[in-house]
N, C-alpha and C positions, 0 to 999 in steps of 0.2 A: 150314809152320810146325808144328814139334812140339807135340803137348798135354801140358798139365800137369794129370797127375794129380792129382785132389780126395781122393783118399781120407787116411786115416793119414800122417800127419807127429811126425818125432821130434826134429824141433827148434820152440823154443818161444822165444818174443823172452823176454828178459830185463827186469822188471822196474826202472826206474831210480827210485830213493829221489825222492820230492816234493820241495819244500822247504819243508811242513808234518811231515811227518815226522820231516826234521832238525829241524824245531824242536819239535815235541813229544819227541822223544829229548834234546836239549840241555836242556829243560828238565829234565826229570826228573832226570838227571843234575844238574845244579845243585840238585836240593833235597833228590837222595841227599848230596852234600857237606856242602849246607848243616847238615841233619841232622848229621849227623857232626860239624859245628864247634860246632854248639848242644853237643852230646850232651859232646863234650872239654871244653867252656869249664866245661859244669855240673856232669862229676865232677869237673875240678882245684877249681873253688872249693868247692862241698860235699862232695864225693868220699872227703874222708879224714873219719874217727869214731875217737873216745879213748872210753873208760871213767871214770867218776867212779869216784876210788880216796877209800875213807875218808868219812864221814858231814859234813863240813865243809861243804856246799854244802845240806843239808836246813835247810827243809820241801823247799826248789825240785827240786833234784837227791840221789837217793841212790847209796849205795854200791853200783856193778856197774852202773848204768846207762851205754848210750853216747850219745855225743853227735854229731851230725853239727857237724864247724870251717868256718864258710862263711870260706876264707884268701881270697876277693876282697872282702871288704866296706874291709878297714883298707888296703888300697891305694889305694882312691881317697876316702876318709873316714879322721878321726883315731878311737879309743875313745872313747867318751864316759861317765859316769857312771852309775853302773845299770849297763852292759852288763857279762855274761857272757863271759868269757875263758879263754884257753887256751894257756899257755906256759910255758916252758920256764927255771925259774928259774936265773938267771946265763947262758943259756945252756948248760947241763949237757946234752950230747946223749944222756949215760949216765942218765937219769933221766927217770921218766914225766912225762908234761902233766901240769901243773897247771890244774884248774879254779875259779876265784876271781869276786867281782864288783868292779870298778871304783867307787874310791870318791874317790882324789884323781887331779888331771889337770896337766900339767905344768907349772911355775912357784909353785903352791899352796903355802903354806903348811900340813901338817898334823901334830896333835897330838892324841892320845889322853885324856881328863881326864876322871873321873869315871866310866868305862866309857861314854862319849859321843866321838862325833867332833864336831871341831872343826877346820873349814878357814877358813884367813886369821882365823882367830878368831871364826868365825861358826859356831853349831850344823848339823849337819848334818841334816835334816828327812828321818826314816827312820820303815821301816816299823815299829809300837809292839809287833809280834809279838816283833823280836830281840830278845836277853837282853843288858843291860850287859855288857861286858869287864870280868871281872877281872884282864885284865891289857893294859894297854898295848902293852907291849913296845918296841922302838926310837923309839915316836911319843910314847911316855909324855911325852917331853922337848921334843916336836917336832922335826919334820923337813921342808925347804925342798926339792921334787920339782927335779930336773933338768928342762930344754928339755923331754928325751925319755923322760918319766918319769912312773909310772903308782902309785898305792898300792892295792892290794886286799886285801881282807878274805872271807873264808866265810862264809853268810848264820851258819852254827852257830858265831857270835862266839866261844864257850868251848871248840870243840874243832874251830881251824883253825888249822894252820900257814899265816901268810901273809906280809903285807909288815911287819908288828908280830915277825917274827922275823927273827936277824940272819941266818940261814943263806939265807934267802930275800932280805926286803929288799925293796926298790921295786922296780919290772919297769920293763928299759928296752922301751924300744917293739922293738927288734930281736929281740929274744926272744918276742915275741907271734906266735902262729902262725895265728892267727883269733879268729871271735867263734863261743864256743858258741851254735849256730843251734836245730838242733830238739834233744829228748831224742827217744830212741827206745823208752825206758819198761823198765820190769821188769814184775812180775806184778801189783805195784800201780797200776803210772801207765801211763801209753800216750801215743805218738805226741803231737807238740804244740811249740808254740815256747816258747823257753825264756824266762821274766819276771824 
């Protein structure tokens, strides 16, 4: 019987994968994805920022400030009153966001009287900082909101073009792009969610 020599060998068994292995490797791999789905879902909903154009939204928001559009909120919720908005009057794709606050909601009744709102002919219970309107504008007379229809106003009642103008007008819901989420500040305000 021949000997087999003990010394130096240049073949080496090959290592075969666990099946901890594959599964610590499948994991990771799933939560590099998952990553990545989180990380997609959270730029498309807050992902895009406009500019406040024009002084019409101070004390809250000024001119030059941007704003992060959270566009997933109004897909699964309607606007509500109070909220911060951001869209596109008439649908005009040639013309910047408009940023506005939500003050009539669809089916309402509203009308401008005395530099006061009045919905369904009840006062609207606002904050005592705004200035009266002097000027109504299309609501002076009152106006009956559509199904899909939004009326908004600029906290800076006396120098906003809003739903009180006819070039504007009520916002229908299709034209709403998001709800203005955080501002991102200028050199006076900083970082913070919009009120």
């Amino acid at each position: 019987m021949p000997r087999r020599n003990k010394g130096l060998s240049f073949y080496t068994k090959r290592k075969k994968l666990s099946a901890t292995a594959i599964r610590e490797i499948a994991s990771w791999v799933f939560l590099l994805i998952l990553a990545f789905l989180i990380a997609y879902v959270f730029v498309f909903s807050v992902g895009h920022k406009t500019s406040v154009i024009g002084d019409s939204m101070e004390p809250a928001l000024v001119n030059g400030e941007e704003v992060l559009i959270n566009r997933l909120v109004y897909s699964v919720s309607d606007p509500g009153r109070g909220d911060v908005i951001v869209f596109l009057p008439n649908g005009n794709q040639n013309t910047h966001y408009y940023v506005k606050r939500v003050i009539g909601l669809p089916g309402e009744y509203i009308q401008i009287e005395g530099g006061h709102v009045l919905i369904n002919g009840t006062l609207l219970e606002e904050d005592e900082t705004l200035d009266l309107m002097e000027d109504g504008g299309i609501a002076e007379n009152g106006l009956k909101l559509g199904e899909h229809e939004y009326f908004v106003l600029g906290d800076n009642r006396n120098n906003s073009e809003d739903s009180r103008s006819a070039n504007i007008g009520v916002v229908s819901e299709d034209n709403i792009i998001g709800e203005a989420w955080f501002h991102l500040g200028t050199s006076e305000h900083t970082l913070g969610l919009i009120e």
